[in-house]
N, C-alpha and C positions, 0 to 999 in steps of 0.2 A: 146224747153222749156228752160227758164229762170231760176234756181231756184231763186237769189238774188233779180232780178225782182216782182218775186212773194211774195216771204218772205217780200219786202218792200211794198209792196199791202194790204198783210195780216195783216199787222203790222200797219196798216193806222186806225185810231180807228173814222175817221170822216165818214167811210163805213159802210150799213147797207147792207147786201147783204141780197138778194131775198131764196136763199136757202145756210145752210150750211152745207154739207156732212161729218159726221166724219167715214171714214173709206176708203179707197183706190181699194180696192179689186173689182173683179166683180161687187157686187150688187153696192159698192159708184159712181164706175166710171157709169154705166147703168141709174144710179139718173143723177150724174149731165151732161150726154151725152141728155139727153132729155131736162131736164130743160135748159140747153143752145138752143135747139134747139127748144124753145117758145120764148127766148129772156128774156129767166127772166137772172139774177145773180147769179153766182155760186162759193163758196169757196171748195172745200174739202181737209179738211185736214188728212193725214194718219200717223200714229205712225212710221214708218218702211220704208220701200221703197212698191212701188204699186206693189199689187200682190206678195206680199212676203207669202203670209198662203197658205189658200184653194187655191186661184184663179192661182197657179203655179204649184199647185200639183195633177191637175187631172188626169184623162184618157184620153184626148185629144181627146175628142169626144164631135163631134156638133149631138146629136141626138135627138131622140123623146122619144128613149126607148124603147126599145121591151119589157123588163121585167117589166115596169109599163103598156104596155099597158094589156102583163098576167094578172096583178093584177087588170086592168077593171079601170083606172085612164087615161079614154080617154079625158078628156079634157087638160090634163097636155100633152099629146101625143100630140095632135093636137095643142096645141099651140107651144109646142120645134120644131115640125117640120115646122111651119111655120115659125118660128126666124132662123132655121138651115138656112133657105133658102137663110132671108135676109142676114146672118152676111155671107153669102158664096158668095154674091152679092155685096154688101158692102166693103170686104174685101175678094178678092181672092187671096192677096200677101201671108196671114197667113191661109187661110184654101182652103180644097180640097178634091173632092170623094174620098173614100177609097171604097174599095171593099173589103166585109166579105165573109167567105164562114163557114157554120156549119157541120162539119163531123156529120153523122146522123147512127148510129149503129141499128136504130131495124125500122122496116114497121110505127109504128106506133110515132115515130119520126120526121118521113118523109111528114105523112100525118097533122101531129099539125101543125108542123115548117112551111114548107111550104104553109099552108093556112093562119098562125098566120101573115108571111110576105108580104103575096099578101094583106092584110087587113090591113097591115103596109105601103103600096105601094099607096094605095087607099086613105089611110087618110091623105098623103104627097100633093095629089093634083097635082095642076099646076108647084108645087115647089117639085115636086119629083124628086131626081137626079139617078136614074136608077131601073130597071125592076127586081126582083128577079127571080130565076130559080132555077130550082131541077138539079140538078148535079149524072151525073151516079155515079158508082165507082170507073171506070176509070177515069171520067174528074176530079174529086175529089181530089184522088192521085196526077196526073196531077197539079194539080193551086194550091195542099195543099202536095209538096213532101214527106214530113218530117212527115206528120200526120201519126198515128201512125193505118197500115192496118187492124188489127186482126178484124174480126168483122165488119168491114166497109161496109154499104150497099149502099151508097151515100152522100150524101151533101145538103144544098141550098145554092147558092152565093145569095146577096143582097147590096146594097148599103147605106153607111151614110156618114158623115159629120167628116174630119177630121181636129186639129187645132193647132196651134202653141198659147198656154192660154197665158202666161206670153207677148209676143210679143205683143199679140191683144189686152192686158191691157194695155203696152207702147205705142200702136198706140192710141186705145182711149182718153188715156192723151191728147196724141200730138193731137188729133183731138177737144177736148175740152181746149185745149189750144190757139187754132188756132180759135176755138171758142167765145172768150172771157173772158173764164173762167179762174179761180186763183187756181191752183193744189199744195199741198206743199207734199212732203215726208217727212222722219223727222220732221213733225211735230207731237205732243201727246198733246190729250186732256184729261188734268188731270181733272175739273170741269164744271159742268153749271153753266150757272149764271140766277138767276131770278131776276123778277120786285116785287114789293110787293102782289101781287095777285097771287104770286108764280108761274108766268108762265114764260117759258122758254123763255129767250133774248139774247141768247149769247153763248160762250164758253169762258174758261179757257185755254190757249194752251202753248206749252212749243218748241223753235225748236232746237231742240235736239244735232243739229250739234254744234249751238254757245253755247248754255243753256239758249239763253234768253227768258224771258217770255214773253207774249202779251195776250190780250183778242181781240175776236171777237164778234160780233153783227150781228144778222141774224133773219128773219122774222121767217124762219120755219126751226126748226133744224131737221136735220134727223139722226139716229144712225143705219150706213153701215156698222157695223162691223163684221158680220159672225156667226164665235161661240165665238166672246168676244161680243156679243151684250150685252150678262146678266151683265157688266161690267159698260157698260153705262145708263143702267139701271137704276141699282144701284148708280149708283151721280142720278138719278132723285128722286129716290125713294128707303131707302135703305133694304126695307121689299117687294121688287119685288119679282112676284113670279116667277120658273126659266120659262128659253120660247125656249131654245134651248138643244137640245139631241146632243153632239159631237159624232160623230160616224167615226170612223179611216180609212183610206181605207192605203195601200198599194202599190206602185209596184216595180219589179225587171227591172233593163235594161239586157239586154243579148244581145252578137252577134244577127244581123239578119241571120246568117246561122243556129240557131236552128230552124228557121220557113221553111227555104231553098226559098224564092219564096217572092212579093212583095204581096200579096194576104195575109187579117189580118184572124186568128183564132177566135173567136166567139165558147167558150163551153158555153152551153145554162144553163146546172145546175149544180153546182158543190155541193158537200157532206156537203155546207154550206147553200146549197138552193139559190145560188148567179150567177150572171151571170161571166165568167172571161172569157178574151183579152188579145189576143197574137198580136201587133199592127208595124208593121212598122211605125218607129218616126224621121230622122233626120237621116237615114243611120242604125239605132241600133231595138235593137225588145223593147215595153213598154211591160211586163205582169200583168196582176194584173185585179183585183180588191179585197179587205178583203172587211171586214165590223164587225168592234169591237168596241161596247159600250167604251166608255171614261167617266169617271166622271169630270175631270176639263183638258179646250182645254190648250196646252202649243203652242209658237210659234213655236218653232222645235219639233213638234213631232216625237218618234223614230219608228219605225216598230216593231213589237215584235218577238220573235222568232218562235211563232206559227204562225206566219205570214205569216213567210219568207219557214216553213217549206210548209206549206199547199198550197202555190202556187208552190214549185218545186216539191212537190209532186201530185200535180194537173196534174204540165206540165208533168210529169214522166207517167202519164196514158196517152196523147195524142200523145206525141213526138216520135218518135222513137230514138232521141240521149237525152237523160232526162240531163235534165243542171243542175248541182252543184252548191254549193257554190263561188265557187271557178272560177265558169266564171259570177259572178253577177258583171256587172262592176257598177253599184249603182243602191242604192233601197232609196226609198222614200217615206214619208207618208204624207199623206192631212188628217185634217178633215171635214168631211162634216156639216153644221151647219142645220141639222135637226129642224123645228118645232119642239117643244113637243106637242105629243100627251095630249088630256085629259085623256085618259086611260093610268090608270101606268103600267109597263112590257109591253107595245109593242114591241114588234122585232124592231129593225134599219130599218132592211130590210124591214118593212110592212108601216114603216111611208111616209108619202106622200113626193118626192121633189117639190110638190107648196110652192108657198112663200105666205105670209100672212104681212097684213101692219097694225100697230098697232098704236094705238095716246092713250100717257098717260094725270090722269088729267093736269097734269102740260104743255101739249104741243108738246112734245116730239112726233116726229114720229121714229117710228120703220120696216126697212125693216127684216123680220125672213124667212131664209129656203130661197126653188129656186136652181136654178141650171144654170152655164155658160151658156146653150144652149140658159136659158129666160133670160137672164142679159137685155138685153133692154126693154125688156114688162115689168119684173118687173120695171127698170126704171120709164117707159111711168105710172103705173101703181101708182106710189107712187106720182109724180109729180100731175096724176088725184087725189089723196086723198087730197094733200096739196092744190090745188086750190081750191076744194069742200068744204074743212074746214074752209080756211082761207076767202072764201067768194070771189076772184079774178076773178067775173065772168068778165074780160073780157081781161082774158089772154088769149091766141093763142091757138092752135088745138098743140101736138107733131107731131113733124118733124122729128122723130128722127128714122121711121124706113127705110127712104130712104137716110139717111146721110152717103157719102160715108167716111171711115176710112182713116187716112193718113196714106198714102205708097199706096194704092189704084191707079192702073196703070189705064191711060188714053193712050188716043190715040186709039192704035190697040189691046189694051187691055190686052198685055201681062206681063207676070210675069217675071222676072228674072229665070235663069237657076238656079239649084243647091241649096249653101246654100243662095246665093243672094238673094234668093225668098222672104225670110220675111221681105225685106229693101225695098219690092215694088220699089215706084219709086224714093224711097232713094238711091235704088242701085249705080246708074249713080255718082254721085255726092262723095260717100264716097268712088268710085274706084277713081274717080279723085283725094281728098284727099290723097290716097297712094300713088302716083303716086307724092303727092306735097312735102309729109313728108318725113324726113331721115328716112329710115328701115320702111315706111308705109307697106310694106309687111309682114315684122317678123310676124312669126308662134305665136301663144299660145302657142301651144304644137304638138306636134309631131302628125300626124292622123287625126288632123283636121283643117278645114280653116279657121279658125277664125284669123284675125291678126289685129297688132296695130293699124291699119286705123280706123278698127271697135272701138277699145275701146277709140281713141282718141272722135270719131263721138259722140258714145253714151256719153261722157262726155260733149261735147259742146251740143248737141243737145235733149237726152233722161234722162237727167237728172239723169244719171249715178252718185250717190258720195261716192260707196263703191265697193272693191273688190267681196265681194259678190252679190253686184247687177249689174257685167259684168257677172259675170261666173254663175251666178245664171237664171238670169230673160231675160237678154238683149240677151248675148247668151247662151245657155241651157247645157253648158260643164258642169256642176255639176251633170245635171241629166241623163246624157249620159256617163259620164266617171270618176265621182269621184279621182279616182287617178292621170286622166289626168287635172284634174283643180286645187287638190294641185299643183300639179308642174307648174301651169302658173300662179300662185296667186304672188307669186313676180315679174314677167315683169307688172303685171297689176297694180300693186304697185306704180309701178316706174312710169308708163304713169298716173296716176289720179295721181299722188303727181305733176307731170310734170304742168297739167293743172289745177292745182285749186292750187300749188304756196305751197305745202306744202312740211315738211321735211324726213329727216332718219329717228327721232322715228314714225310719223304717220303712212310711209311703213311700219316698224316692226311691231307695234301694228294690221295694217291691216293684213298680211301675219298671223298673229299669229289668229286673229281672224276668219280669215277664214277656219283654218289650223281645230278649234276648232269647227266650227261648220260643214266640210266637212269629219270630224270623224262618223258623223253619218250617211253618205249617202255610206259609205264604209263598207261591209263586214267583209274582211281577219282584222283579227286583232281585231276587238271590240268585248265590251263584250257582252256577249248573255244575253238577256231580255224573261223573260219567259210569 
């Protein structure tokens, strides 16, 4: 990807493009992966770098949901797990089976769980990736060392869908780049523009990097922004009424020797009525999941301290070594951009992850709510409303749930070993690069593989233009190791000033700005939010 390419695309005012996506994330990029793959015209422009919000801060899980399907929300079940399928098809460089196993303490534990999963098994279909089983006590122990015996009557292991979010946002690009399509980062849509009959013609846009302005012009605008949707909204209509519930989620990284074993934990109900995962992620364990009402979404949101309490006090009942404070090498928080309910005081937790697609009078489409697993059917799905409305009978059928992702290995079909894995069949190429540059090998940081080859790549190629979108998005050292990505934020400084031709203050000002916002994914030292 180009950025300056694009930015001079974007900026071309004799363009009317077919669709114009404001927002980057999951749902923008699932829009415009589809509607390129009818052949229509695609802009989307994103405030931030793609996948900077929700869409980096999941659970890392390609699932269907076993606690929606509890709650009898089987069409949301059956369709996540038919998407699990494809994106695991589609792109097996960034995702791959995980194996869960659920420590089961009482007979009648044993007998829910394990019929809930075989009924979980069944609804996966032809695209099921593995057979669930009841687990002695011993096999249990066994594949779950660390879990904690007292009480222990057995287990289920079962199978889902595991994924690298941020990576598979960056290959999407590249793969709607590669597509045709015109992707901006730093780009902010400050207004709409209308015709005299007050419908929507355009955007306001601003790209952020240089400061300069431009307007765009687009048949059907769409507003992909998440839980800032109510934002854009609002330029349409400034008495909207709200349509998103933010709701906080959480997690901790920990050594993966508090799990002891490659095999993820699955507690079924925790004392908040919520499911929580204990995950092998990139070498490290993810834990989490909260769920805490938010009244206004921020872009860094913080964890809170009941937060942080109530998942090691969680693990403290399952674990046999209960981890501290003091071994969290970063925590992180996502929001989720919930529908709103029509009934007010719903639980977080009761409100549906279906997405819902909205057209204001003015024109405006809106994608609300949805989850990574359906990022492309919500796509396929918003692209079906805009044809139907706009009357385009005689656009194309979507293409888009067999479009392979770039890094996507051909040939013999294999993946790169190790941390190679997510560069697919990037791999090749950006080892020959270290191999061409002075010091392409240098470390990040100590512990991990990450080296200047990579940040050189993502700079010419992934459209890398900040310290925080290497160590953040491209490679996931911020959410793995907090401490260990302050201290590689200045070498990374120095290679993206390297290749985009900038100075000493830019470095400073980047090292400082990351310094400031990897304050919050760090523990030891910050202050406690209650």
């Amino acid at each position: 990807m180009d950025r300056n390419k694009n930015i001079s695309k974007a900026q071309d005012g004799n363009i009317e493009w077919d669709i114009v996506v404001i927002g980057g994330g999951a749902s923008g990029l699932g829009i415009a992966l589809d509607g390129l793959s009818r052949g229509l015209s695609v802009l989307l422009l994103e405030k931030h770098d793609f996948a900077k919000g929700t869409s980096s801060r999941s659970t890392k899980l390609l699932h269907g949901g076993v606690r929606y399907l509890a709650q009898g929300d089987v069409q949301l079940v059956l369709e996540a797990l038919r998407e699990r399928g494809r994106i695991m098809k589609n792109a097996p460089h960034v995702s791959r089976r995980q194996a869960f196993i659920i420590p089961l303490y009482s007979l009648w534990g044993q007998i829910k769980y394990g019929l809930g999963l075989k009924i979980y098994d069944l609804m996966a279909g032809k695209l099921r990736i593995g057979r669930s089983t009841l687990l002695s006590r011993k096999a249990t122990l066994e594949q779950l060392p660390n879990v904690n015996p007292k009480g222990l009557k057995g287990g289920v292991k079962y199978y889902d869908g595991q994924f690298d979010d941020a990576r598979l946002a960056i290959n999407v690009a590249q793969t709607c780049d590669e597509m045709g399509g015109c992707l901006l980062n730093y780009a902010s849509v400050s207004a709409l523009l209308k015709d005299a009959d007050g419908q929507v013609t355009g955007c306001r846009a601003t790209d952020e990097l240089s400061g300069q302005p431009f307007e765009v012009r687009g048949k059907a605008i769409v507003n992909a922004t998440g839980v800032f949707a109510d934002q854009v909204l609002r330029m349409d209509q400034p008495s909207a009424r709200k349509s998103i519930v933010p709701s906080q989620g959480i997690h901790l990284t920990l050594d993966l020797s508090f799990l002891g074993g490659q095999q993820a934990l699955m507690i079924p109900q925790t004392s908040d009525g919520r499911v929580l995962f204990g995950i092998p992620w990139h070498g490290q364990l993810i834990v989490g999941t909260t769920d805490t009402l938010v009244e206004q979404p921020s872009l860094e949101p913080e964890a809170l301290e009941k937060e942080i309490r109530f998942i090691l006090d969680t693990c403290a009942q399952y674990l046999v070594r209960p981890p501290k404070r003091s071994d969290v090498k970063a925590v992180f928080a996502g929001l989720r951009p919930l529908a709103a309910p029509k009934a007010e005081g719903a639980s977080t937790k009761e409100i549906s992850r279906s997405h819902k697609i909205t057209l204001s009078e003015s024109g405006l489409f809106s994608l609300i709510g949805g989850k990574w697993t359906t990022f492309r059917q919500m796509g396929e799905d918003t692209i079906d409303r805009i044809i139907q409305e706009r009357g385009w009978n005689g656009a194309a059928g979507s293409q888009s749930a067999s479009r392979a992702i770039h890094g996507h290995t051909t040939g013999d079909g294999r993946v790169p070993d190790g941390h190679w894995a997510v560069y697919g069949s990037d791999a090749a190429q950006i080892k020959a690069l270290s191999k061409a540059l002075q010091d392409g090998a240098q470390l990040l940081a100590h512990g991990y593989p990450y080296t200047k080859a990579e940040v050189v790549w993502m700079a010419r190629h992934e459209m890398a233009m900040r310290v925080e979108d290497v160590l953040a998005r491209r490679t996931r050292l911020l959410f793995l190791d907090a401490a260990a990505a302050l201290s590689a934020a200045p070498k990374v400084a120095r290679w993206l000033a390297e290749e985009q031709g900038q100075g000493p203050v830019w470095e400073e000002q980047e090292v400082l700005s990351f310094a400031q916002t990897a304050a919050a994914y760090q523990l030891n030292g910050r202050g406690k939010t209650s």
